[in-house]
C-alpha positions as CSV (number, residue, x, y, z in Angstrom):
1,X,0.0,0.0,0.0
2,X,2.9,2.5,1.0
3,X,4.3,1.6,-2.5
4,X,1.7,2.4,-4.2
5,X,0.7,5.7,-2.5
6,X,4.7,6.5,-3.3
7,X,4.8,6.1,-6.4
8,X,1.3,6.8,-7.7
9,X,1.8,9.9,-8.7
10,X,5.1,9.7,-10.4
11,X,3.5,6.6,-12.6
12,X,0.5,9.3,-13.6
13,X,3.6,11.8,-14.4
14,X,5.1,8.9,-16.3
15,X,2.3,8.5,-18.4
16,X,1.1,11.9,-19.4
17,X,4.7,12.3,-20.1
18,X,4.6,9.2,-22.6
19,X,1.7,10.3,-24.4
20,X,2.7,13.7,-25.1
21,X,6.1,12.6,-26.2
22,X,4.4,10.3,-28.4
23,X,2.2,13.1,-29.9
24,X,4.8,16.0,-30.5
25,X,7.0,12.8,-32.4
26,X,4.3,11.5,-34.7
27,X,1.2,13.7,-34.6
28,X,2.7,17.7,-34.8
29,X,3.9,19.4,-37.7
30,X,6.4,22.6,-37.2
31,X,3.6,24.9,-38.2
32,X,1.4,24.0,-36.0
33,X,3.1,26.8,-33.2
34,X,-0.1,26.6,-30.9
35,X,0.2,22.8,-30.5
36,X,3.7,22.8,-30.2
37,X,4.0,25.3,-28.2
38,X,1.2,23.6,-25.7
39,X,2.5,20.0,-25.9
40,X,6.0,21.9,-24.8
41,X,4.7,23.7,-21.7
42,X,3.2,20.7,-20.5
43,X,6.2,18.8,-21.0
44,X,8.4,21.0,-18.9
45,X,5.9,21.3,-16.3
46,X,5.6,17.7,-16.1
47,X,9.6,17.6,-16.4
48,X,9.9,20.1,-13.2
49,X,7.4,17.8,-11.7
50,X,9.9,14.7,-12.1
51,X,13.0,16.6,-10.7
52,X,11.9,18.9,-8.0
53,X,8.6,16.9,-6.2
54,X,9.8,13.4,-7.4
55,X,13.8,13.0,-7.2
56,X,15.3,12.1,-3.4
57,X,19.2,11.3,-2.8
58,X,18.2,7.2,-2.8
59,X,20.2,5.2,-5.3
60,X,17.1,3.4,-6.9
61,X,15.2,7.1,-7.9
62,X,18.1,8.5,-9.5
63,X,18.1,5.1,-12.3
64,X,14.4,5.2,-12.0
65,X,14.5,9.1,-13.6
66,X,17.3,7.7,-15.3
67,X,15.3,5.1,-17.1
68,X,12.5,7.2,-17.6
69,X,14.9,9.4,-19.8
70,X,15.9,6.3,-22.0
71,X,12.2,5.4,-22.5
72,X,11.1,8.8,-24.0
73,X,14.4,9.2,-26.4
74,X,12.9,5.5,-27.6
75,X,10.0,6.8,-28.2
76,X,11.2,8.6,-30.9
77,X,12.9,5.6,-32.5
78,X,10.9,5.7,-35.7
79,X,10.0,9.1,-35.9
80,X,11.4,11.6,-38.8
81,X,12.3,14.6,-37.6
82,X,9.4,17.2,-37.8
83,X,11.2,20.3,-36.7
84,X,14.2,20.5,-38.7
85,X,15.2,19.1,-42.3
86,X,19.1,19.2,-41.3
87,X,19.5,15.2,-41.2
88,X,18.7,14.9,-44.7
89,X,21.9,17.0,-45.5
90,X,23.5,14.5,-42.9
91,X,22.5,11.4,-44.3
92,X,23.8,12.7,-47.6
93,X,27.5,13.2,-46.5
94,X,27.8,10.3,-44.8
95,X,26.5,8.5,-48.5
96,X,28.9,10.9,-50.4
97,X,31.7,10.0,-48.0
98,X,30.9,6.1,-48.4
99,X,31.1,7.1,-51.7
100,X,34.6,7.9,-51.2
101,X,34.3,11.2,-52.3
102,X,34.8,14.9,-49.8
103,X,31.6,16.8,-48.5
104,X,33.9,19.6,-48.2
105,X,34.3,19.5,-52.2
106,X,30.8,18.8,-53.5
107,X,27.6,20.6,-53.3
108,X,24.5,18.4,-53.3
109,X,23.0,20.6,-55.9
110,X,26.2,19.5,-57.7
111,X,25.2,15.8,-58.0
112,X,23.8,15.8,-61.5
113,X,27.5,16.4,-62.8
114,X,29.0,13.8,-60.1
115,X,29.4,10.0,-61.8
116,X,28.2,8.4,-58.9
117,X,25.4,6.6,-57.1
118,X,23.3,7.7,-54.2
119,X,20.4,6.0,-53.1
120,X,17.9,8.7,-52.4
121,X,19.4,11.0,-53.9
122,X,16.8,13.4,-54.8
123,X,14.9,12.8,-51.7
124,X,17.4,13.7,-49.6
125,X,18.6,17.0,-51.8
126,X,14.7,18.2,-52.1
127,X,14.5,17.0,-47.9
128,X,17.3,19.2,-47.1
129,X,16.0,22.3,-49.1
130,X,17.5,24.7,-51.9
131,X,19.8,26.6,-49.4
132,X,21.5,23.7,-47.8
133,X,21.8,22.1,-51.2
134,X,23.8,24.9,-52.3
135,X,26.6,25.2,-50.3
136,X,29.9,22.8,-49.1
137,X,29.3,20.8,-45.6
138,X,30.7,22.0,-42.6
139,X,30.0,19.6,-40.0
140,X,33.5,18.5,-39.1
141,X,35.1,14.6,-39.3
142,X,34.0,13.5,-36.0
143,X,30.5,14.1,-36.9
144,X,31.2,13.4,-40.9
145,X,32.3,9.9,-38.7
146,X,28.4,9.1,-37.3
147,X,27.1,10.5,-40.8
148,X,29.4,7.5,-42.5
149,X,28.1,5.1,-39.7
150,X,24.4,6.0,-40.3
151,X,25.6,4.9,-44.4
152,X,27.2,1.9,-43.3
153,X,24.3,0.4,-41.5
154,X,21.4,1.7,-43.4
155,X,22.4,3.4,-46.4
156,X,19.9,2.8,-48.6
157,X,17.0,3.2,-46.2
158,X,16.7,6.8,-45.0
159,X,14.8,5.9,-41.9
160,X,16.7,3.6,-41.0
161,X,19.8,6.0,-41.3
162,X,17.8,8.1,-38.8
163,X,17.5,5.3,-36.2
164,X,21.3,4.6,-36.5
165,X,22.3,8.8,-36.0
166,X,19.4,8.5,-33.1
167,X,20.9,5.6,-31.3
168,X,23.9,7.4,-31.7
169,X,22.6,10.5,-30.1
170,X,20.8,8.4,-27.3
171,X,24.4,6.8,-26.4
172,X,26.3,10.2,-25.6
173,X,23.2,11.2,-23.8
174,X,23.1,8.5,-21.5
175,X,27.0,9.5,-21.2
176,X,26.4,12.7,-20.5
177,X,24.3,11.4,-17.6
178,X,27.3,9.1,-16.4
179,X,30.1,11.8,-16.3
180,X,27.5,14.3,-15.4
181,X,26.4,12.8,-12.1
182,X,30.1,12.1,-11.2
183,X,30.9,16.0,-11.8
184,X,28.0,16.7,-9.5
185,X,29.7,14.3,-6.9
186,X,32.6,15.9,-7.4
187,X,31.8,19.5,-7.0
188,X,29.5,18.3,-3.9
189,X,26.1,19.9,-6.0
190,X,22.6,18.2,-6.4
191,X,22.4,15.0,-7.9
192,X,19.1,15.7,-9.2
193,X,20.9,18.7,-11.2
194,X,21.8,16.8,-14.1
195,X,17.9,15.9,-15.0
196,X,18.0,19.4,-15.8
197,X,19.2,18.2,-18.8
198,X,19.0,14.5,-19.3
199,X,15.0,14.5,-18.7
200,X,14.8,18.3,-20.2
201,X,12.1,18.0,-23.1
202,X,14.3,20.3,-24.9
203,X,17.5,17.7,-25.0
204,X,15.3,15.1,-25.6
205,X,13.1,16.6,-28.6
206,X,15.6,19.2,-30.3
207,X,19.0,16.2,-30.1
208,X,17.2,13.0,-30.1
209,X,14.0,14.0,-31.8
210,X,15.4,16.0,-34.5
211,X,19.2,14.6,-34.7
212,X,21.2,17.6,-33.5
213,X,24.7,16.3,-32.5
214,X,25.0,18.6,-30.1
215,X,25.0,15.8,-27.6
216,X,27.6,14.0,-28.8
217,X,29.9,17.1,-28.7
218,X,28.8,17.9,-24.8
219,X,29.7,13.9,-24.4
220,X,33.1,14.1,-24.8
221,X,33.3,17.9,-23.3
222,X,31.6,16.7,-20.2
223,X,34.2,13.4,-20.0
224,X,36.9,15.5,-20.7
225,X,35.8,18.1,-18.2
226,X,35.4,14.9,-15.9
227,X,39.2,13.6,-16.3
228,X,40.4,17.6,-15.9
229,X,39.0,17.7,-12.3
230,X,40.7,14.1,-11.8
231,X,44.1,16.3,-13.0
232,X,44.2,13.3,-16.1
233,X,45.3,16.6,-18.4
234,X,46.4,14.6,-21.4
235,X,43.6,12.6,-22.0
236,X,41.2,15.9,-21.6
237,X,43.4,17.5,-24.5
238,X,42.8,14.9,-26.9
239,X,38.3,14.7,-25.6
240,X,37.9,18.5,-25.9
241,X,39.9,17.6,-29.4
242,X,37.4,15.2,-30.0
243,X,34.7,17.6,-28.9
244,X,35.5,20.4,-31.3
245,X,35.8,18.0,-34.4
246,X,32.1,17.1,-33.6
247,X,31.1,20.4,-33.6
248,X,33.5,23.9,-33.6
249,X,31.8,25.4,-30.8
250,X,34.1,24.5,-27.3
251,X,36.9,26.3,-29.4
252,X,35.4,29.3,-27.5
253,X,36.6,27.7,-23.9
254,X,40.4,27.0,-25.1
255,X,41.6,30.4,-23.2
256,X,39.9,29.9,-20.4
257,X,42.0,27.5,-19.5
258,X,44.9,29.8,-19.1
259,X,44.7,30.5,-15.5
260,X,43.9,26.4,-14.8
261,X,47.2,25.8,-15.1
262,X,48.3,28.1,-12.5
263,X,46.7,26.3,-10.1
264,X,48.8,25.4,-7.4
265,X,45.8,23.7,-5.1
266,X,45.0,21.8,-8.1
267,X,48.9,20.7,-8.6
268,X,52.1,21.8,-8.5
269,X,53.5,20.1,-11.3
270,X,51.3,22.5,-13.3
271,X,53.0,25.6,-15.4
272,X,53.2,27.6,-18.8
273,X,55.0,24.6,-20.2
274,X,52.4,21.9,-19.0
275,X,49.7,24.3,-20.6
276,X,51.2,24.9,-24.3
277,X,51.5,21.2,-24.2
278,X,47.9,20.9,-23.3
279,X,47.1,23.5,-26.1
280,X,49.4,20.9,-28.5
281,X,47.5,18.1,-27.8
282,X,44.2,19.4,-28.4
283,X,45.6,20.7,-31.6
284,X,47.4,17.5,-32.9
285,X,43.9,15.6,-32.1
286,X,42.0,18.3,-34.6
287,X,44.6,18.0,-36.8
288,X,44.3,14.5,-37.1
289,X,40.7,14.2,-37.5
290,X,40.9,16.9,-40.4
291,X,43.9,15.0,-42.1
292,X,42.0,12.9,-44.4
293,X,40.4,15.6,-45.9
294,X,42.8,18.6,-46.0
295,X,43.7,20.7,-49.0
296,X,43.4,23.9,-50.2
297,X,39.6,23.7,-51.7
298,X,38.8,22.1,-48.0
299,X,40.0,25.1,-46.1
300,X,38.5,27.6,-48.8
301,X,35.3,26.0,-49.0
302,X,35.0,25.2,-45.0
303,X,35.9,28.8,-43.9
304,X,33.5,30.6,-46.5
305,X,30.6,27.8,-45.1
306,X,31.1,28.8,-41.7
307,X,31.4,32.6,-42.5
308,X,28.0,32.4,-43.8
309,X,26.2,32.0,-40.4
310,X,28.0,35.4,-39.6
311,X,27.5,38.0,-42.0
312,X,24.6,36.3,-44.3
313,X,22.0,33.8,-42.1
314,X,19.9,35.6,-39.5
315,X,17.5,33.7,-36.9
316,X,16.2,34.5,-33.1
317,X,19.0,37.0,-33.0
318,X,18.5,39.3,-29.9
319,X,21.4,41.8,-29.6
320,X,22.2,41.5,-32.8
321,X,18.1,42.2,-34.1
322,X,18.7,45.9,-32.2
323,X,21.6,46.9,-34.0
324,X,20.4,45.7,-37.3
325,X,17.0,48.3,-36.3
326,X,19.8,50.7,-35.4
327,X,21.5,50.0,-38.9
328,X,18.4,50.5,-40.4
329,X,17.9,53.7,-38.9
330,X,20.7,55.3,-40.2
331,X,21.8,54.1,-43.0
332,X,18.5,52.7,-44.6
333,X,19.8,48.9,-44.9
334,X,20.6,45.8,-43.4
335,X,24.1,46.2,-42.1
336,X,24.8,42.4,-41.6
337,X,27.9,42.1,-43.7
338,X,29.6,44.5,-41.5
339,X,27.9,44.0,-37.8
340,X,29.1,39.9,-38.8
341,X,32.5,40.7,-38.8
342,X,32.6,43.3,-36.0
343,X,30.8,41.2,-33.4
344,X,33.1,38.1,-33.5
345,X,35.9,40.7,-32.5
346,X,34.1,41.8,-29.7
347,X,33.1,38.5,-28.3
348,X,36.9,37.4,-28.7
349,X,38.1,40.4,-26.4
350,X,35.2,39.2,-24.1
351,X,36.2,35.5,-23.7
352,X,40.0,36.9,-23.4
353,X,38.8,39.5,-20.5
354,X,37.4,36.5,-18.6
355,X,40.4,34.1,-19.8
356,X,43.1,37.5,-17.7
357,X,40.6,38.8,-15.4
358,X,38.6,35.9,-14.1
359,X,40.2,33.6,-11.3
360,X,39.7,30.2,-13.0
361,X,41.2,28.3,-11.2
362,X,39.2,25.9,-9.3
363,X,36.2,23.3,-11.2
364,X,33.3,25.9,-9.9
365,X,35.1,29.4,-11.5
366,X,36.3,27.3,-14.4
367,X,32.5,26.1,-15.3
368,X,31.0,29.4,-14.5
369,X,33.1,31.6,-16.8
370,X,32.2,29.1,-19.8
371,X,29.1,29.9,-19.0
372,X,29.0,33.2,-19.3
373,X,31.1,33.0,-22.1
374,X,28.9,30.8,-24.1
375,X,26.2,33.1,-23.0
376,X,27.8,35.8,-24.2
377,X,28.3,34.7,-27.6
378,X,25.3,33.0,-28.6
379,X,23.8,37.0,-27.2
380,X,25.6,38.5,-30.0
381,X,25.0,35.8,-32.3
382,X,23.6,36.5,-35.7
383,X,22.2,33.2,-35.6
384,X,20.6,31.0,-32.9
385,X,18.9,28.1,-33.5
386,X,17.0,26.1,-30.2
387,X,19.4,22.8,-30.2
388,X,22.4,25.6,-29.6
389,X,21.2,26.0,-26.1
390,X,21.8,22.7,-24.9
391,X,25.9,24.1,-24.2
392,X,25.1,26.6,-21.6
393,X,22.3,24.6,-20.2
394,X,25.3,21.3,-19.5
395,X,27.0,24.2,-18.0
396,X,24.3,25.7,-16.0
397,X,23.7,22.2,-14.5
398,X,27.2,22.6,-12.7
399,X,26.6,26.1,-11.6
400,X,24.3,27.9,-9.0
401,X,22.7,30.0,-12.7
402,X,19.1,28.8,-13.5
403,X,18.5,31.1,-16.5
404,X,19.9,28.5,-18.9
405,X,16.9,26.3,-17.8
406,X,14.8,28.9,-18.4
407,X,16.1,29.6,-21.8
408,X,15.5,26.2,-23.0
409,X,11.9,26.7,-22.0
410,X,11.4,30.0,-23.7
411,X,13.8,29.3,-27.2
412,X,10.9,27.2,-28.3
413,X,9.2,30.7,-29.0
414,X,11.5,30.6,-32.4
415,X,9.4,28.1,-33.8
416,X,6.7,30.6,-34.5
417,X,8.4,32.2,-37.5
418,X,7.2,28.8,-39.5
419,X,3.8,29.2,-40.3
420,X,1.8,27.4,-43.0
421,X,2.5,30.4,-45.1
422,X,6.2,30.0,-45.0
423,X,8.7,31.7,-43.0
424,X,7.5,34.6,-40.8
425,X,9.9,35.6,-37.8
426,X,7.3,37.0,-35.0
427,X,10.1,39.7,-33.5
428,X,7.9,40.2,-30.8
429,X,8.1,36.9,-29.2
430,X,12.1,36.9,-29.7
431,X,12.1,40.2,-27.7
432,X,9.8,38.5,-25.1
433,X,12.2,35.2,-25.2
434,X,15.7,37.6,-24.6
435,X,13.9,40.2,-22.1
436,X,12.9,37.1,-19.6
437,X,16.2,34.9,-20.2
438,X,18.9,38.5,-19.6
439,X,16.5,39.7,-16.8
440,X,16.4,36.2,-14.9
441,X,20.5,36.4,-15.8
442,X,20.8,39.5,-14.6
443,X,18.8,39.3,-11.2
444,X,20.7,35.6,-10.7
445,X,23.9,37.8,-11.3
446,X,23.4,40.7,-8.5
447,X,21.8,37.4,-6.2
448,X,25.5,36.5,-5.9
449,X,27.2,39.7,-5.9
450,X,24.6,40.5,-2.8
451,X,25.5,37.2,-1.2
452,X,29.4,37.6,-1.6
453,X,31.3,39.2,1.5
454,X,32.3,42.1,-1.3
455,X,33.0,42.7,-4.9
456,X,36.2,41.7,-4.7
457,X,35.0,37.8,-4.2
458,X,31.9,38.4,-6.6
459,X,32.0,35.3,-8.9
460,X,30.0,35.4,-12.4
């Protein structure tokens, strides 16, 4: 009887859960805002419901969450993506590569002149749209590596090659979980803290739902973040390697680090020399990965790709959207092409300020200021698309800061600009997203400069 009454309401949790993760996989399409943005609300409510009323300290809770977490990422097992058309473009470089031939060298709108086989071909160019179609991958060789496994194992079914990336996506997950709890232990924070992110609907719809690799990045940045704090500095080198060649992104944290290595509480064998070599190690494991497919075209085409999300692509933009009105203002157009090369300047000098400034020398200062750096950069991003919040939320989840959480809540708004009428960016509700997530920042921000002893010991 006690049993039941224990667990009664977490199976009625359980369930609702099930059946709404069942109906935004098979029975939502991206225009439908109103019912997504429904079956999302209750979803995170029910989520919150799972972590804060439902998780205790006892070992058998923490699997049982744990398990809970498996079981809705399965439930997406058969499901084609309905919120973004980016695994087509996937599925068709890990063909091209089985192929034997570079992504970074062919266009897919390019295949008519290629002498080649693709299964699907034309499915998967018209899937992935005109715009992808038109320009030279850049998803770097790590995750080229689970597009080519995807090929392997099902490449001449395309939903089978969706099962493969997902139970690829589902593996670093549940990794994430492993290395994540340990961190927790090891930094003496909440257990329940890394649900935040393993049973967030946002991790579980936007990586394993719509097969952002995302995950698999923050799996080896999370293990490599695990074996730093264990002072194992060679084999974090070559992870946060591995991490960058999934996606570019934890190139941001790399000065950071600077002051890590200073550390005399961490070890005294630590010094200038110790961290060039570190730098080396992570550069040699890039280097590496990007060996088989260096040259000159490579480079060319692979910088001008990335280049494009900073002076051309535009989406849920929030500093960024005021200085384009600005722009507009004065000189009567959209000054994109200029704005995208000035703002990665200024978000170097910030991550640099924090790298000098910042004391980052212990695990909790170390997390916190890639947080705020990531933060930073995705605020003056041109370009933000939901799945890229799932970095500072990891981080958040080792932090005291809670306005990552809210973040991934409130970066579903985005998915109002498409409509059945085709794309339509409701500016309003990105102002209403950025307002909440900097004024929660902020007022988290002056919470710990109030509770420090004096400025001199405020942490961000």
């Amino acid at each position: 009887m006690n049993f039941i009454k224990t667990y009664k309401n977490l199976f009625l949790v359980t369930v609702a859960s099930t059946v709404l993760y069942f109906g935004f996989a098979y029975y939502l399409e991206r225009s439908e805002f109103v019912k997504l943005i429904s079956l999302y609300s209750a979803l995170f409510f029910l989520t919150y419901l799972f972590i804060e009323k439902h998780f205790t300290q006892h070992r058998k809770k923490f699997w049982l969450l744990s398990s809970f977490g498996i079981v809705f990422r399965v439930i997406f097992i058969v499901a084609i993506p309905n919120l973004s058309q980016d695994f087509y473009r996937f599925l068709w470089d890990g063909r091209l590569l089985l192929q034997g031939l570079n992504p970074y060298l062919y266009t897919p709108d390019s295949f008519s002149v290629l002498n080649i086989s693709i299964p699907q071909a034309q499915q998967l160019i018209a899937g992935m749209g005109e715009l992808n179609a038109s320009h030279y991958s850049n998803y770097p060789p790590i995750n080229q590596l689970c597009f080519v496994i995807a090929a392997l194992f099902a490449g001449k079914s395309i939903l089978g090659s969706v099962i493969v990336l997902r139970l690829l996506i589902i593996f670093a997950d549940i990794g994430i979980l492993y290395f994540g709890s340990k961190i927790l232990k090891q930094l003496k924070l909440p257990r329940k803290n890394i649900f935040w992110y393993f049973l967030n609907p946002f991790i579980i719809i936007e990586l394993t739902g719509n097969l952002h690799f995302e995950g698999v990045m923050l799996f080896f940045f999370v293990w490599a973040l695990y074996l730093l704090f264990k002072r194992k500095w060679f084999w974090t080198a070559v992870l946060i390697g591995l991490s960058i060649s999934v996606k570019l992104l934890p190139l941001l944290f790399l000065p950071i680090f600077l002051k890590w290595f200073s550390n005399k509480e961490v070890s005294t064998a630590l010094n200038f020399t110790s961290l060039v070599k570190f730098y080396s190690i992570i550069g040699v494991t890039i280097l590496i990965t990007f060996l088989p497919f260096l040259s000159l075209s490579f480079i060319q085409n692979f910088a001008a790709t990335i280049g494009l999300w900073f002076q051309n692509f535009e989406f849920n933009a929030s500093v960024y959207y005021v200085i384009r009105w600005i722009g507009f203002q004065i000189v009567g157009w959209n000054i994109i092409a200029t704005v995208g090369k000035i703002l990665p300047i200024v978000i170097i000098l910030f991550i640099l300020s924090i790298a000098v400034f910042k004391n980052n020398q212990m695990p909790q200062q170390l997390l916190t200021s890639m947080l705020f750096a990531v933060s930073i950069y995705f605020l003056l991003s041109t370009t933000i698309h939901p799945w890229y919040v799932a970095t500072p939320l990891i981080l958040a989840v080792f932090t005291n800061y809670k306005f990552p959480i809210v973040w991934s809540f409130l970066v579903f708004l985005s998915y109002s600009a498409y409509g059945v009428n085709g794309f339509d960016e409701q500016l309003w509700l990105v102002a209403l997203e950025y307002i909440i997530v900097v004024s929660v920042a902020i007022y988290e921000i002056r919470k710990s400069y109030i509770a420090s002893s004096s400025p001199k010991n405020f942490k961000i």
